[in-house]
C-alpha angles and dihedrals in degrees: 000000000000129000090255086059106046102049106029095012084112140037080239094050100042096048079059094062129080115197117189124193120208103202097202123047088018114248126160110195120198116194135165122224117219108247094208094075145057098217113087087210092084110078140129120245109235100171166313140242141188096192146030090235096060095042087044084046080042094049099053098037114109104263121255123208101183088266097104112083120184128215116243 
């Protein structure tokens, strides 16, 4: 699943994003809102990005939530 998918993959997912874009200096912001409350303060920063390129490279990389551990 990639990030793309997992966040705006659905009508349900993406109403649940916020992007913000910073004009100068770029900055493209991506938070979630929490869906169990009415208030849009409480969200969850998923991340930030200095370029279109790096949130287009974020946007299609496989998702991570934190279960994958790798061997060193």
């Amino acid at each position: 699943m990639t990030n793309w998918e997992r966040y705006f993959g659905s009508p349900e997912a993406a109403m649940r994003m916020g992007v913000r874009m910073m004009t100068w200096p770029l900055l493209i912001v991506v938070d979630e809102v929490d869906p169990h409350t009415r208030c849009a303060k409480h969200s969850r920063h998923v991340g930030e990005f200095a370029s279109f390129e790096e949130y287009a490279a974020w946007l299609h990389a496989e998702y991570d939530d934190g279960t994958i551990r790798w061997d060193e």
